[in-house]
Structures are given as structure tokens and as C-alpha cells.
C-alpha positions in Angstrom: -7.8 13.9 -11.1 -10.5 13.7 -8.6 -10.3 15.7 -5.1 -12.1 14.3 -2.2 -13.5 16.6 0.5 -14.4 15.4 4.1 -15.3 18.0 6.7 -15.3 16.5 10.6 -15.7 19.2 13.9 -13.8 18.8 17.4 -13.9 20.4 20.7 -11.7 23.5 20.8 -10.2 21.4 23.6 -9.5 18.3 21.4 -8.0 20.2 18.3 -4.9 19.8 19.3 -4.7 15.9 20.2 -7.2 15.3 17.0 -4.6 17.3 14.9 -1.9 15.4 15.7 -4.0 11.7 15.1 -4.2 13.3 11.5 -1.0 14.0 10.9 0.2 10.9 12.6 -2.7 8.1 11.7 -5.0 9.2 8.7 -2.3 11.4 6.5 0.3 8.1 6.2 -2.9 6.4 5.9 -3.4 8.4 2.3 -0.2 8.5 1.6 0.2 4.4 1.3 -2.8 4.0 -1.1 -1.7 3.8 -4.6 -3.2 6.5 -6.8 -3.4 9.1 -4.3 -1.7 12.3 -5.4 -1.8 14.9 -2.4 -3.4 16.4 0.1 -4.4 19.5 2.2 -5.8 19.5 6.1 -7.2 22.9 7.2 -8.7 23.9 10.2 -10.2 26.5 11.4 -12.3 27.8 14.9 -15.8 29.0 15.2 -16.6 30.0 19.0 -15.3 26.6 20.6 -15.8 23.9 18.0 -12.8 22.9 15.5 -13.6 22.7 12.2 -11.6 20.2 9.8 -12.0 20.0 6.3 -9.7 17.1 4.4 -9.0 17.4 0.4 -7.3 14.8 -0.7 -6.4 14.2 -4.2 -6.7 11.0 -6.3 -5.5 9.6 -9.8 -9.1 8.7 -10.8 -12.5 6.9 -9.4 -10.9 3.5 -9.3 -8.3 4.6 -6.7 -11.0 6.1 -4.4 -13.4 2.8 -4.1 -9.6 1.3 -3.5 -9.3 3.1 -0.8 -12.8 3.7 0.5 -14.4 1.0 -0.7 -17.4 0.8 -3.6 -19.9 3.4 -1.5 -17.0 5.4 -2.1 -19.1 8.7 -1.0 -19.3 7.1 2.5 -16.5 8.9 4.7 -13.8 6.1 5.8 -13.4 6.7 10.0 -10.6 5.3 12.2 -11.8 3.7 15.5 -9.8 6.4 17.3 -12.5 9.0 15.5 -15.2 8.4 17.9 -13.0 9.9 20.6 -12.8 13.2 18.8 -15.6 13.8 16.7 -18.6 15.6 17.7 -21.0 13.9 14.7 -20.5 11.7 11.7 -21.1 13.4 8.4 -22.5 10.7 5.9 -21.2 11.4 2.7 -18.1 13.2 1.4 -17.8 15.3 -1.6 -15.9 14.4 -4.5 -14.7 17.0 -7.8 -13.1 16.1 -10.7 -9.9 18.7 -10.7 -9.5 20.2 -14.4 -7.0 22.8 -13.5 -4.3 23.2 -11.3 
């Protein structure tokens, strides 16, 4: 199993609103690409940004580039993330998982 980490930061004032695109937009998003497994979304606040840090969980490599695409280390962003986010990270972080 591989886990796939993506870290994005908000306004304090858009944590809220940017939670709920998540849960709403990117989490079904996940959850409708074969191979994926789970995931966890954490947050937490540092003065007045949002911090948001994304695992997701995958069967292998193969189901990540179907997802993301073959520059699978490249973050995959919804249109809607430009309203939110207060820079673009360019890679993402992946582990392989050998215990759970």
C-alpha cells in the first residue's frame, strides 16, 4: 500500500468554507478512484493560517498515476482551489505503508 501526503494552507477565515469543499468535492473525488483504500484530513492553526495535510491511501503505484496522472508526484488541484489556497506546493509525498 502506498500513502500519499499533500499539505495546502488557508486563511483562518477560509478554514471553514475550504473544509467543507473537502469533504464535499475532493474526499468523493478519492473515494470514486479504483484502488484507493482510505483516507485521513487533518487540520490544524498556527497564528491565522490553516494548515491541511491530506493522506490518502492507495493499492499500489499504478492506481496513483490513475488518479493523478504519470507526474504522479505533482499535486492534482480542483479549479475551486485557487479560491482558498494561499500557495501551490509542487510535489506531494508518497510512502509505501508496511505496517498498519
Amino acid at each position: 500500500m502506498i500513502a500519499r501526503i499533500w499539505h495546502g494552507t488557508t486563511t483562518l477565515s477560509d478554514m471553514q468554507e475550504y473544509t467543507e469543499f473537502m469533504k464535499t468535492k475532493a474526499a468523493p473525488d478519492y473515494k470514486s478512484t479504483e484502488g484507493f483504500v482510505k483516507l485521513s484530513f487533518l487540520r490544524h492553526i498556527e497564528g491565522d493560517i490553516a494548515h491541511f495535510t491530506l493522506i490518502t491511501y492507495w493499492q499500489n503505484l499504478q492506481v496513483i498515476k490513475n488518479f493523478a496522472g504519470e507526474d504522479y508526484e505533482t499535486p492534482k488541484y480542483c479549479a475551486k482551489d485557487k479560491q482558498f489556497l494561499l500557495k501551490f506546493e509542487k510535489k506531494v509525498i508518497h510512502y509505501e505503508v508496511f505496517a498498519e
